[in-house]
N, C-alpha and C positions, 0 to 999 in steps of 0.2 A: 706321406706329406699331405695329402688331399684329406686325411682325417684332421690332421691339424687346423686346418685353413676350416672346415666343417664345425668343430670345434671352437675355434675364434669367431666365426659369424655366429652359431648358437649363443655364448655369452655375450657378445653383443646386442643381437638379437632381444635378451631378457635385460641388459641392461638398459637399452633404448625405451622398453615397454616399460620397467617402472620410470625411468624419467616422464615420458610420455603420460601416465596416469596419476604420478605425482602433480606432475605441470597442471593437466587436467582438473583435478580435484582440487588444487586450491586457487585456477582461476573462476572453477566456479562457484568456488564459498567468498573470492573478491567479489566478484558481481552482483550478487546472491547479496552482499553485504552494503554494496554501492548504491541500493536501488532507493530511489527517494521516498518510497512511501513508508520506507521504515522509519524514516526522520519527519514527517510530514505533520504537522502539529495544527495545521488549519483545520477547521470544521468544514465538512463540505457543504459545497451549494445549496443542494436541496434541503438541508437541516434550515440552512439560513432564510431559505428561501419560504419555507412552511414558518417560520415564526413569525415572519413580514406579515404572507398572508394571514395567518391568522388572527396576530395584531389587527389589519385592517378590516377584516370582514366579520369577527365575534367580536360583539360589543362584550366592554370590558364588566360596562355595567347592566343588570339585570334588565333593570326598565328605561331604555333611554334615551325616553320622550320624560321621564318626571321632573325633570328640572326645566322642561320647555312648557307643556302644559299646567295652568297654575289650575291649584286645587280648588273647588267648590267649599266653602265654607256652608252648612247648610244650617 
């Protein structure tokens, strides 16, 4: 009788373990799958933030004092 009862807890045993690794494996392809940066469609910051700058600080145009200083006609 002691082998039975040995017997019932071993398949148990292996049924608990694939539950437990089932459960497992697909809570973490949920998570794995909930994480926002997979759906995240914003440009980040610093992309934004280097255009600004560079907007502001490289002039667009070459020379750009020519439309302030008026030409010498000679």
């Amino acid at each position: 009788e002691d082998q039975d009862w040995g017997f019932v807890a071993m398949v148990l045993d292996r049924l608990f373990l694939w539950i437990f690794a089932i459960a497992s494996i697909a809570g973490t392809f949920a998570i794995l799958c909930d994480a926002p940066a997979l759906y995240d469609t914003t440009k980040p910051i610093d992309v934004k933030l280097s255009s600004v700058v560079r907007q502001q600080f490289l002039p667009q145009n070459p020379n750009p004092y020519k439309n302030i200083i008026p030409q010498t006609v000679v």
